[in-house]
PDB file with one MODEL, atoms N, CA, C and O in Angstrom:
MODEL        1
ATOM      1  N   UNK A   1      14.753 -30.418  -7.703  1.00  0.00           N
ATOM      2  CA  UNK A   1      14.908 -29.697  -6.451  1.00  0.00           C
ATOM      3  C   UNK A   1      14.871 -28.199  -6.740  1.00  0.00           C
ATOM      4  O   UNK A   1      15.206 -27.753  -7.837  1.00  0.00           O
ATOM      5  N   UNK A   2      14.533 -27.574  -5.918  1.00  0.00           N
ATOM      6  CA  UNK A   2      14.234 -26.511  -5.957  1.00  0.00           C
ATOM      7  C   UNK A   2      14.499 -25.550  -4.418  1.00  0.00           C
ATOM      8  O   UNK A   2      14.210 -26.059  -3.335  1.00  0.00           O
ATOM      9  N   UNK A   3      15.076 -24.128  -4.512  1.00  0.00           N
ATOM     10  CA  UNK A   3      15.197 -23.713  -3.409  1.00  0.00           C
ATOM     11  C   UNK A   3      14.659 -22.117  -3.002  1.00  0.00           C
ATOM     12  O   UNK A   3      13.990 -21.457  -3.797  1.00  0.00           O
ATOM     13  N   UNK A   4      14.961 -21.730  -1.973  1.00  0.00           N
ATOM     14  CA  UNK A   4      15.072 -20.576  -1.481  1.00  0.00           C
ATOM     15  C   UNK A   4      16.019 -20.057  -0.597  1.00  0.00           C
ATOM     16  O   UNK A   4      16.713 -20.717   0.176  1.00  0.00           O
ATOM     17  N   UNK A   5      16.016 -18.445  -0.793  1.00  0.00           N
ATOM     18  CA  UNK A   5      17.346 -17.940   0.452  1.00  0.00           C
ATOM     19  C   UNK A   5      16.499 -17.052   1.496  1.00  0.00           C
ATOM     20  O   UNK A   5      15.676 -16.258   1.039  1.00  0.00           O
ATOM     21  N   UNK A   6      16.667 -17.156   2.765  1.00  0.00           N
ATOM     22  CA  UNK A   6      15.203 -16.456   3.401  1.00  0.00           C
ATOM     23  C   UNK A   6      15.860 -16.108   4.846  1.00  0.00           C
ATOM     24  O   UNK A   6      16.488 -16.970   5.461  1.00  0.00           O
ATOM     25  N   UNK A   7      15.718 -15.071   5.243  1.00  0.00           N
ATOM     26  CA  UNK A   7      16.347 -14.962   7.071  1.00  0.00           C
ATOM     27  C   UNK A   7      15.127 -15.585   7.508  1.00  0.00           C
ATOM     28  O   UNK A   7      14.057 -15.493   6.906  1.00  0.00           O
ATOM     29  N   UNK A   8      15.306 -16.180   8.504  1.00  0.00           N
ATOM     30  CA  UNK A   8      14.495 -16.418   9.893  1.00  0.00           C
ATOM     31  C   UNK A   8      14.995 -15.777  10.713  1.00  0.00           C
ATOM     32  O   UNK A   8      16.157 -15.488  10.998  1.00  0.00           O
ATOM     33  N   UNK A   9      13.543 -15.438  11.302  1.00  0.00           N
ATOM     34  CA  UNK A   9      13.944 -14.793  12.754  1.00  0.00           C
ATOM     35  C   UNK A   9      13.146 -15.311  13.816  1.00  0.00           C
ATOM     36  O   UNK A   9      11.934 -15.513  13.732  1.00  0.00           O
ATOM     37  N   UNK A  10      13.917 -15.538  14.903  1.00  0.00           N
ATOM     38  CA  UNK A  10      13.358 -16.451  15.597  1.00  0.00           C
ATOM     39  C   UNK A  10      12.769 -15.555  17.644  1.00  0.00           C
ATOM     40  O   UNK A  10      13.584 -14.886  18.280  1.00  0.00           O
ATOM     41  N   UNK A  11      11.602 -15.778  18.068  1.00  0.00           N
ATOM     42  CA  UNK A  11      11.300 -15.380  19.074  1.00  0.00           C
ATOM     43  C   UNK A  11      12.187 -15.716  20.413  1.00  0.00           C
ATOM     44  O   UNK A  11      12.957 -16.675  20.468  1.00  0.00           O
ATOM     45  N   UNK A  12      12.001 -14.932  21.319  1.00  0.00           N
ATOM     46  CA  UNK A  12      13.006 -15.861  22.502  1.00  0.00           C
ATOM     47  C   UNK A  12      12.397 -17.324  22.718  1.00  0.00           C
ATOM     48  O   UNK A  12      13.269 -18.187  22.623  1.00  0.00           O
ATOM     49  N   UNK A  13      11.348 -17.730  22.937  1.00  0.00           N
ATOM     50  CA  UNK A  13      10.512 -19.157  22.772  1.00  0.00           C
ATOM     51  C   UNK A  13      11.125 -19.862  22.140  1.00  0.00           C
ATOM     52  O   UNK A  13      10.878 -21.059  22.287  1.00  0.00           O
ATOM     53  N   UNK A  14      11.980 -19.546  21.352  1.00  0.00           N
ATOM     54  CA  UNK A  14      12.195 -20.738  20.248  1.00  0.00           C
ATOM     55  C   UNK A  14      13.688 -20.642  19.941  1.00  0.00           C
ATOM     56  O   UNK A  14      14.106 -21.706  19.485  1.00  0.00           O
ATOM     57  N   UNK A  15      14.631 -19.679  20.053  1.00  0.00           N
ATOM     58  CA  UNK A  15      16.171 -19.654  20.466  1.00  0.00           C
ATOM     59  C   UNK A  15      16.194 -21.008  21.028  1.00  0.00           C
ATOM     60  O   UNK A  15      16.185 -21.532  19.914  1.00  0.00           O
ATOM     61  N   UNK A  16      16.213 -21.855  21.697  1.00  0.00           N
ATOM     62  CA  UNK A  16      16.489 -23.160  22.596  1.00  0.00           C
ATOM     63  C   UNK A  16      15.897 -24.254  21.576  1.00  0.00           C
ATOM     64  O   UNK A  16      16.267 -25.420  21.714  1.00  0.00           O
ATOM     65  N   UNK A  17      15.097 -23.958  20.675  1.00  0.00           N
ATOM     66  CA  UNK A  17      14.206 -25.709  20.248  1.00  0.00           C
ATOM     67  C   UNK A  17      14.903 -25.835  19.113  1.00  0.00           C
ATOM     68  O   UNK A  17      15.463 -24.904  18.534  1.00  0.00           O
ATOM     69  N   UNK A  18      14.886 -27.062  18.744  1.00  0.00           N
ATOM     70  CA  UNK A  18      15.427 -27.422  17.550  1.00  0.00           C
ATOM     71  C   UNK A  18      14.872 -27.502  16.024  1.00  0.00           C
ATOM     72  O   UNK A  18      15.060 -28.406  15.210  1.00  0.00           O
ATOM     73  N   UNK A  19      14.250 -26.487  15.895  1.00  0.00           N
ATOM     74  CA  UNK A  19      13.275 -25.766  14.531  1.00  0.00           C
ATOM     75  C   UNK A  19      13.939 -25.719  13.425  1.00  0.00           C
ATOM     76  O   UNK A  19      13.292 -25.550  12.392  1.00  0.00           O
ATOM     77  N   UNK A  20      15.282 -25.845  13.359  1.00  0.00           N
ATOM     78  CA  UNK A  20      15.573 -26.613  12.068  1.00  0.00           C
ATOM     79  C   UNK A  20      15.870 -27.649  11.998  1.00  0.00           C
ATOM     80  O   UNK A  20      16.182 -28.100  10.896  1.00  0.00           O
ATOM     81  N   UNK A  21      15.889 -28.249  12.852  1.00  0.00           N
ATOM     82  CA  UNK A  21      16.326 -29.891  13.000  1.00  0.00           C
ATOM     83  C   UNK A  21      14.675 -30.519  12.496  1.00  0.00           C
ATOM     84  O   UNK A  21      14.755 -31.297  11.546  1.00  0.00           O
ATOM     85  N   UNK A  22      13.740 -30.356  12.838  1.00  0.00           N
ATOM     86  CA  UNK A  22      12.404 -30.913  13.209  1.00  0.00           C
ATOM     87  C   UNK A  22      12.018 -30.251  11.318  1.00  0.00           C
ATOM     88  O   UNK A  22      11.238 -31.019  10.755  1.00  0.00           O
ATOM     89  N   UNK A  23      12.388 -29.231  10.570  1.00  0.00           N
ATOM     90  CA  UNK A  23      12.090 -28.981   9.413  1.00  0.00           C
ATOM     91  C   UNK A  23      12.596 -30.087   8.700  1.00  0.00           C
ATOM     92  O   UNK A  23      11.856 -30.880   8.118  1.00  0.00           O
ATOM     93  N   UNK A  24      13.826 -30.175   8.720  1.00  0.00           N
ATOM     94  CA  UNK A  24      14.348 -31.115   7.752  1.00  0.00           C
ATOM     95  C   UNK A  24      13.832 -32.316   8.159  1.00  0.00           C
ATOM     96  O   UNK A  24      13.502 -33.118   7.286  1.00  0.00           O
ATOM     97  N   UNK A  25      13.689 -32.613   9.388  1.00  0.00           N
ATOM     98  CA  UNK A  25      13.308 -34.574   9.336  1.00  0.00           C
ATOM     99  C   UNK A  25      11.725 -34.135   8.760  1.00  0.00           C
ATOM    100  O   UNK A  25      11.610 -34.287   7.544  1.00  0.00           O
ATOM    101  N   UNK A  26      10.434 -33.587   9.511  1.00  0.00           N
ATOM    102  CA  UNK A  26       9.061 -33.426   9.100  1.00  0.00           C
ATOM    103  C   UNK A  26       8.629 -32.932   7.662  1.00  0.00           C
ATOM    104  O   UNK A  26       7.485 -32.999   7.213  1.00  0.00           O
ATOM    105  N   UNK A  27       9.852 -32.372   6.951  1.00  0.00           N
ATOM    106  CA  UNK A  27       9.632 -31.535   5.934  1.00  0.00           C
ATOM    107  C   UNK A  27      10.082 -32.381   4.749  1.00  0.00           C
ATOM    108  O   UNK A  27       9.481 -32.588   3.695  1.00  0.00           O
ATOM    109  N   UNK A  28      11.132 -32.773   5.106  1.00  0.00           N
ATOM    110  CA  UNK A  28      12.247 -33.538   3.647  1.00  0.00           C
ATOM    111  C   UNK A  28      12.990 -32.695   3.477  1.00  0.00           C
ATOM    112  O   UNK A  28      13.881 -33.235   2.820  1.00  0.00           O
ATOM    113  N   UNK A  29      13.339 -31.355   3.672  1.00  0.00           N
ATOM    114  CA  UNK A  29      14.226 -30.266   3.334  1.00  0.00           C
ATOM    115  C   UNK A  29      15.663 -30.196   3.393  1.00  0.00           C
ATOM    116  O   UNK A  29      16.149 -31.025   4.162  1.00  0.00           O
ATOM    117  N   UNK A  30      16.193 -29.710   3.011  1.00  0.00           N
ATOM    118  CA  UNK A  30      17.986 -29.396   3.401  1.00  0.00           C
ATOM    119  C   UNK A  30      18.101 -28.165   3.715  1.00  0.00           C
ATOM    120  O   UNK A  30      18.140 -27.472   2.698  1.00  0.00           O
ATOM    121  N   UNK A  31      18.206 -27.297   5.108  1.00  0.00           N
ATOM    122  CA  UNK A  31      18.717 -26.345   5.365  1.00  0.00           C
ATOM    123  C   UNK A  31      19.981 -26.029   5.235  1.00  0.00           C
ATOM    124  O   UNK A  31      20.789 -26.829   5.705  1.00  0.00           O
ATOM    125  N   UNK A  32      20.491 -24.797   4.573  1.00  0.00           N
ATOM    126  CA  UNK A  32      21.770 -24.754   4.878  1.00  0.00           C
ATOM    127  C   UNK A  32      22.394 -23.782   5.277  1.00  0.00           C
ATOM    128  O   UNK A  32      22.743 -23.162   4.272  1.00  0.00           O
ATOM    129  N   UNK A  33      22.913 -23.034   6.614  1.00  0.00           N
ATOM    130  CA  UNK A  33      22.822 -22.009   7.143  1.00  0.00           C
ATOM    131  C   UNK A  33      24.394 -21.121   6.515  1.00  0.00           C
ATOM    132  O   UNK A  33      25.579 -21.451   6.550  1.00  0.00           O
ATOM    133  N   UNK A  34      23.839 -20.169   6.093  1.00  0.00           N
ATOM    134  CA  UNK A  34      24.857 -19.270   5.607  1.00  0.00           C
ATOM    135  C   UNK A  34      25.497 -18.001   6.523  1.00  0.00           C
ATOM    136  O   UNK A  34      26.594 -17.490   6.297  1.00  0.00           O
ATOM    137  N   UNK A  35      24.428 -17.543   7.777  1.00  0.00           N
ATOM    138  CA  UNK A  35      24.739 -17.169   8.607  1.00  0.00           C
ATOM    139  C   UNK A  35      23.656 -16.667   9.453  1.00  0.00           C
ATOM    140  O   UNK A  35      22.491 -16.409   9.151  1.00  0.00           O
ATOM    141  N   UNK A  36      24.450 -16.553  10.904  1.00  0.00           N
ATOM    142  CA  UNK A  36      23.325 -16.509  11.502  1.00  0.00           C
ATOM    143  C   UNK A  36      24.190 -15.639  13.071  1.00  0.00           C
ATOM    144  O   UNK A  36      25.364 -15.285  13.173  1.00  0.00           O
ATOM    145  N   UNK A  37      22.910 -15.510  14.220  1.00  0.00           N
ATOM    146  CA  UNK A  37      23.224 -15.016  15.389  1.00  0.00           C
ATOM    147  C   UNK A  37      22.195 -15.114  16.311  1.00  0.00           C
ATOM    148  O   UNK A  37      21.038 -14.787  16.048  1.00  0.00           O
ATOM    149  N   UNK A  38      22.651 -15.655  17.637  1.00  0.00           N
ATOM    150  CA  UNK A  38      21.802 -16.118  18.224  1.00  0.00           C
ATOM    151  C   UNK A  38      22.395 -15.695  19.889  1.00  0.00           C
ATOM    152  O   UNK A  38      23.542 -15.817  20.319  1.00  0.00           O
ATOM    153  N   UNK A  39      21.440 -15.287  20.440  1.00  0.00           N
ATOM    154  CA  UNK A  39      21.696 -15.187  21.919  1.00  0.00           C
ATOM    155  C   UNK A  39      20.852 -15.534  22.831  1.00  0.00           C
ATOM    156  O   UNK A  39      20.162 -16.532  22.623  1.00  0.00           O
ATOM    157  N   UNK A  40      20.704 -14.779  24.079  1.00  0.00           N
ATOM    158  CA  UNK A  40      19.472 -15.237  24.740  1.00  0.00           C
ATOM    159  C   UNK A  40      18.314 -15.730  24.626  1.00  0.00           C
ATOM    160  O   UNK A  40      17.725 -16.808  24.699  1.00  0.00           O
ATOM    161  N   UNK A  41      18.063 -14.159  24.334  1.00  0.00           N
ATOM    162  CA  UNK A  41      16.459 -13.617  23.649  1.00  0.00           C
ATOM    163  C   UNK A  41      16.374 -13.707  21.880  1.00  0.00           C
ATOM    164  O   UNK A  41      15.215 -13.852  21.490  1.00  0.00           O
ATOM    165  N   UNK A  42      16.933 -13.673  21.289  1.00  0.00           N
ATOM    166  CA  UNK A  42      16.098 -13.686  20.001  1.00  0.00           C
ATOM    167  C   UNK A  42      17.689 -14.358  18.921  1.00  0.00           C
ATOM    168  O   UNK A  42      18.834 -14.534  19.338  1.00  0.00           O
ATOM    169  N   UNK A  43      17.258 -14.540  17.801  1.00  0.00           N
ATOM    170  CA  UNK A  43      17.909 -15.111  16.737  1.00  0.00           C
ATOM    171  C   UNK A  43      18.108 -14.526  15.680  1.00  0.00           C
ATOM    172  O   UNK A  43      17.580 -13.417  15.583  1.00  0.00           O
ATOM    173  N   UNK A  44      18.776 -14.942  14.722  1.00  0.00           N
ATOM    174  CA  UNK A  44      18.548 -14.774  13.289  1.00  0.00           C
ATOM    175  C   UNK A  44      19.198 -15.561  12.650  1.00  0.00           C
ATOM    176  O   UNK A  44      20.367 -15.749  12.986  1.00  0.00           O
ATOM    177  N   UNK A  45      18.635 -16.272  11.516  1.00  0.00           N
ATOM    178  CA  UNK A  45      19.910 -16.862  10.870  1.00  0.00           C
ATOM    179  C   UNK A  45      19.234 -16.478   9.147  1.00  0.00           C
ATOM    180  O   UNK A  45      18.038 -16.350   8.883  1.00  0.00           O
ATOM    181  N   UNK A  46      20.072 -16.391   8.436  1.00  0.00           N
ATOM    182  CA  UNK A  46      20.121 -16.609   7.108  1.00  0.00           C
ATOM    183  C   UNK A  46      20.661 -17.915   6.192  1.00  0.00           C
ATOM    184  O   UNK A  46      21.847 -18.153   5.962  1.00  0.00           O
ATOM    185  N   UNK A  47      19.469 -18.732   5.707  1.00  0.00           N
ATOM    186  CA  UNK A  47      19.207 -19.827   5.400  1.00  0.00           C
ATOM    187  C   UNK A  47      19.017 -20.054   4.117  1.00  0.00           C
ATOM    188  O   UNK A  47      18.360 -19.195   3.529  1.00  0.00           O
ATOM    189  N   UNK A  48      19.487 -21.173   3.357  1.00  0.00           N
ATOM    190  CA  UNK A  48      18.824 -21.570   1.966  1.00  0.00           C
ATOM    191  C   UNK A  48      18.129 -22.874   2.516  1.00  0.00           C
ATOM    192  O   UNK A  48      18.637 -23.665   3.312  1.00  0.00           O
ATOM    193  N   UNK A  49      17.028 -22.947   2.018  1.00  0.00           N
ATOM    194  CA  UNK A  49      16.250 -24.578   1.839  1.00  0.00           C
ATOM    195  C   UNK A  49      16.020 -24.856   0.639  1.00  0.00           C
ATOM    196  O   UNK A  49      15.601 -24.107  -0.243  1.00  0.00           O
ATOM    197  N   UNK A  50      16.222 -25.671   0.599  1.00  0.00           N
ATOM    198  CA  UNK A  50      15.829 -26.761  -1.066  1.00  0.00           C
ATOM    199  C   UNK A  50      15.899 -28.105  -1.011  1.00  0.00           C
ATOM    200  O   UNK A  50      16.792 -28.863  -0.630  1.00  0.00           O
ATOM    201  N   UNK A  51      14.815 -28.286  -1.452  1.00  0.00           N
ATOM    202  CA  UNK A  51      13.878 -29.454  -1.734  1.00  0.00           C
ATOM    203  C   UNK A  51      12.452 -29.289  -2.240  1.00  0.00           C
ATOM    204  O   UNK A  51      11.963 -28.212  -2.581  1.00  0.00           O
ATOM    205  N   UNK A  52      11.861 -30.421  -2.254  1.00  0.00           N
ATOM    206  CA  UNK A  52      10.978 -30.514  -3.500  1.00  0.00           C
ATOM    207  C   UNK A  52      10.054 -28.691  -3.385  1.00  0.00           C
ATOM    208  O   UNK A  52      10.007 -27.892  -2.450  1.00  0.00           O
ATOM    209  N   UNK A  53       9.554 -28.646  -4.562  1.00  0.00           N
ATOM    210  CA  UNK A  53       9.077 -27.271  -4.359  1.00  0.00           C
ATOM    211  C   UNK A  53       7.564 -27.370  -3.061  1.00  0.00           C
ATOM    212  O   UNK A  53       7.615 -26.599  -2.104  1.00  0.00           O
ATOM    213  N   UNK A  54       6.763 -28.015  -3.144  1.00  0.00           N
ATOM    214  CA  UNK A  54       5.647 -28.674  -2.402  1.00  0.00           C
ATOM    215  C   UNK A  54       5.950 -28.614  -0.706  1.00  0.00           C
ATOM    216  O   UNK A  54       5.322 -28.101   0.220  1.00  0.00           O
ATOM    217  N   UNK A  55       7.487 -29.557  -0.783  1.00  0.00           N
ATOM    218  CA  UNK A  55       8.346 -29.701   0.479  1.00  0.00           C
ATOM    219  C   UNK A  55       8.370 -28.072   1.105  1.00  0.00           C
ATOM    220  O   UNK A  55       7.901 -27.622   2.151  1.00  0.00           O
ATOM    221  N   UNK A  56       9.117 -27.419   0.000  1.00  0.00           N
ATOM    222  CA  UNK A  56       9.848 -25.652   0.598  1.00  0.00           C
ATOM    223  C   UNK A  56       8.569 -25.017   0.873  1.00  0.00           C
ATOM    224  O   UNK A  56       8.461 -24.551   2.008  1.00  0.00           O
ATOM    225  N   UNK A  57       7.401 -24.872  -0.050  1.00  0.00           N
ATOM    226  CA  UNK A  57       6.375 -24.148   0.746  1.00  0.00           C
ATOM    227  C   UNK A  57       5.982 -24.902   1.624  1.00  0.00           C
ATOM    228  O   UNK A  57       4.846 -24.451   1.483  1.00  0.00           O
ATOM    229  N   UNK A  58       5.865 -25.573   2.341  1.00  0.00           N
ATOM    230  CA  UNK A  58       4.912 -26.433   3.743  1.00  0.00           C
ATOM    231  C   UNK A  58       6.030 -26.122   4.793  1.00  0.00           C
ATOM    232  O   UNK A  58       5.891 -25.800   5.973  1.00  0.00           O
ATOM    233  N   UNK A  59       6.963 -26.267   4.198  1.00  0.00           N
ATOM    234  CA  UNK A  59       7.987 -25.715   5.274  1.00  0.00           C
ATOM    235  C   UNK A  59       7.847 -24.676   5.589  1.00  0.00           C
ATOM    236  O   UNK A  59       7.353 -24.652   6.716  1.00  0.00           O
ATOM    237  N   UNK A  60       8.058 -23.497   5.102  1.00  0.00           N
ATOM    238  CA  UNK A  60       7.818 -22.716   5.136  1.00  0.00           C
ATOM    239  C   UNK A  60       6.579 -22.355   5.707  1.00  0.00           C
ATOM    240  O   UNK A  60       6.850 -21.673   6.695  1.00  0.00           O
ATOM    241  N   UNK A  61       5.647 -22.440   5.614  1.00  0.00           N
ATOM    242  CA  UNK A  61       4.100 -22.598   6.049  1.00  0.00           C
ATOM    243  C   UNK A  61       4.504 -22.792   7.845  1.00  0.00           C
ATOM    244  O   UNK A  61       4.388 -22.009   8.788  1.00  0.00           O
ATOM    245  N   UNK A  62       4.917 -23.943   7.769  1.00  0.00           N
ATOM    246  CA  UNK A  62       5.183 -24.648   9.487  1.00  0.00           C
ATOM    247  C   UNK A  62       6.135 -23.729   9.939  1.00  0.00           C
ATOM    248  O   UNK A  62       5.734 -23.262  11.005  1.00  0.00           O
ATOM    249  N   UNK A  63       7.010 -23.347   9.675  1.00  0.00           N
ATOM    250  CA  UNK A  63       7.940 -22.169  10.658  1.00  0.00           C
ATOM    251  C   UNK A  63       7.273 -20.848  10.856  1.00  0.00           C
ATOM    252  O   UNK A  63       7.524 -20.277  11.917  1.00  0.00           O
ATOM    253  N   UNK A  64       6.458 -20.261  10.002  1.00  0.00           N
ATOM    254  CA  UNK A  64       5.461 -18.943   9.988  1.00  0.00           C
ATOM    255  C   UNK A  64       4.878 -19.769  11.534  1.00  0.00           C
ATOM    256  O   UNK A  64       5.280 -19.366  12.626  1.00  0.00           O
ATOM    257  N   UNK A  65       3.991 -20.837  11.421  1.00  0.00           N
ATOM    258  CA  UNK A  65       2.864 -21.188  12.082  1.00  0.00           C
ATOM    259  C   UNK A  65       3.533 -21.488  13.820  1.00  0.00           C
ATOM    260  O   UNK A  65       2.923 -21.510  14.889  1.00  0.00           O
ATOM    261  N   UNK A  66       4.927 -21.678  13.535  1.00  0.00           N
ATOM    262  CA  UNK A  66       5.418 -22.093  14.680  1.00  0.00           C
ATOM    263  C   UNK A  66       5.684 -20.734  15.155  1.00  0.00           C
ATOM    264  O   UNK A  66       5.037 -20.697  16.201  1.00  0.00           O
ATOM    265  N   UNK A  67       6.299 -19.496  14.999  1.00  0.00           N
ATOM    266  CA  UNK A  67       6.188 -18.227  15.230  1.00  0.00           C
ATOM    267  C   UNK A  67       7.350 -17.926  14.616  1.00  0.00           C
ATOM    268  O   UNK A  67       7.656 -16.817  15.053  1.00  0.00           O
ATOM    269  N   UNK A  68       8.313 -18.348  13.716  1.00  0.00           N
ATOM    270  CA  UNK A  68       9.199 -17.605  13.061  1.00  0.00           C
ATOM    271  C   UNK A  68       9.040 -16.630  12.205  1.00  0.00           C
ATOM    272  O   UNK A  68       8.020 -16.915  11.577  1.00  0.00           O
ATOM    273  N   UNK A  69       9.498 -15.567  11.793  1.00  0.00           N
ATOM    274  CA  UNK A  69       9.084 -14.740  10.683  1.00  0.00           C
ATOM    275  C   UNK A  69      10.087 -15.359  10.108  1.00  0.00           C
ATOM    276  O   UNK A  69      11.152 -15.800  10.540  1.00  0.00           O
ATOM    277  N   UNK A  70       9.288 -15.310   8.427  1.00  0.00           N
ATOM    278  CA  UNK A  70       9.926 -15.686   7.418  1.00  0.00           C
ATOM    279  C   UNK A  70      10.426 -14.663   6.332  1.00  0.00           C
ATOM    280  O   UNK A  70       9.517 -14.194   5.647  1.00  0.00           O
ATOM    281  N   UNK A  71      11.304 -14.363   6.135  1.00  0.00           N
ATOM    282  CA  UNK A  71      11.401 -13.266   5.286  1.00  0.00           C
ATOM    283  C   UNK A  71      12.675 -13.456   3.836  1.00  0.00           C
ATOM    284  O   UNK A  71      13.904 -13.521   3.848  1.00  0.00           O
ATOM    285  N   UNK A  72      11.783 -13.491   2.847  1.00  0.00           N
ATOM    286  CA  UNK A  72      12.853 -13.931   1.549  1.00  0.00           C
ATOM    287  C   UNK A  72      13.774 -12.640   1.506  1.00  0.00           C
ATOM    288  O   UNK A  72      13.718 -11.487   1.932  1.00  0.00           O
ATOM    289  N   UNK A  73      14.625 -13.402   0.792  1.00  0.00           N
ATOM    290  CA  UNK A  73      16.156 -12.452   0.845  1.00  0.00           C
ATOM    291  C   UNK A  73      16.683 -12.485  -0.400  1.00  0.00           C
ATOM    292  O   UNK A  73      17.420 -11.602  -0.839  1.00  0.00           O
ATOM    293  N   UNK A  74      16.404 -13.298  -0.901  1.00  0.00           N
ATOM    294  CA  UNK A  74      16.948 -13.295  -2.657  1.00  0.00           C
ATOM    295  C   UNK A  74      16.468 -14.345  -3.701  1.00  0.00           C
ATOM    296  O   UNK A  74      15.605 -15.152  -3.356  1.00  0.00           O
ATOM    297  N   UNK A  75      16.965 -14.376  -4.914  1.00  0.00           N
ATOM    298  CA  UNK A  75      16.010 -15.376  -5.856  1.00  0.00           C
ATOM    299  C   UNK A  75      16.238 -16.768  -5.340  1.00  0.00           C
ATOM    300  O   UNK A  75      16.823 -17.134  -4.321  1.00  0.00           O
ATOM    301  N   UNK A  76      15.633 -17.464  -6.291  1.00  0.00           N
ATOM    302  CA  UNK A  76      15.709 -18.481  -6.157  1.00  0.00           C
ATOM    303  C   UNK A  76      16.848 -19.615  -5.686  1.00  0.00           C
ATOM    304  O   UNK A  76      17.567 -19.250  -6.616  1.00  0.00           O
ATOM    305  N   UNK A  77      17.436 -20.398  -5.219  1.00  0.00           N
ATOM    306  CA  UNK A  77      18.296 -21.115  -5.269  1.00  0.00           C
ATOM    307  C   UNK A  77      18.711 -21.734  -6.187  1.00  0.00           C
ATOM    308  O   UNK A  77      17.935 -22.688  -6.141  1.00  0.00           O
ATOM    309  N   UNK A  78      19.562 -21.992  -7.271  1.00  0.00           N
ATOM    310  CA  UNK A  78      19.744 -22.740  -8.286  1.00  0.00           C
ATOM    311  C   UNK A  78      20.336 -23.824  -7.406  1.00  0.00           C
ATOM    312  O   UNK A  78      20.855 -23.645  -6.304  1.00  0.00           O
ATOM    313  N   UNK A  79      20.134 -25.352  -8.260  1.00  0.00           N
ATOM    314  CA  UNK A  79      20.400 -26.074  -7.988  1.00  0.00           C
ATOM    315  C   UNK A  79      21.289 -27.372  -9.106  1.00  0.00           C
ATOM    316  O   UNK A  79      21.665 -28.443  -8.629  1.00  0.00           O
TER     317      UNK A  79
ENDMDL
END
């Protein structure tokens, strides 16, 4: 296993959907939210994922594509 630590930031569109719920079942991933803030209009949370390395980039890939910005925040996750 293998991880990352990364903010998401999320559009008002997507504050309401369940975009980390739908990562971990479509992905195989384990999110694990370290912190975050969320209101109306827009989001943020600061996240580790880890799982397979293959898993974390496609994930990753699919939240860019869904409209999240992805933005790394620190090394790697040890696991």
């Amino acid at each position: 296993m293998s991880g990352v630590r990364v903010r998401l930031t999320f559009p008002e569109a997507l504050v309401r959907e369940p975009v980390l719920a739908l990562l971990a079942r479509d992905h195989g991933v384990l999110p694990n939210i370290r912190r975050a803030s969320v209101d109306e209009s827009e989001g943020w949370i600061i996240c580790e994922i880890e799982g397979e390395q293959h898993a974390v980039d496609a994930g990753l890939a699919w939240l860019r594509d869904q409209g999240v910005r992805v933005d790394p925040i620190g090394d790697v996750v040890a696991g």
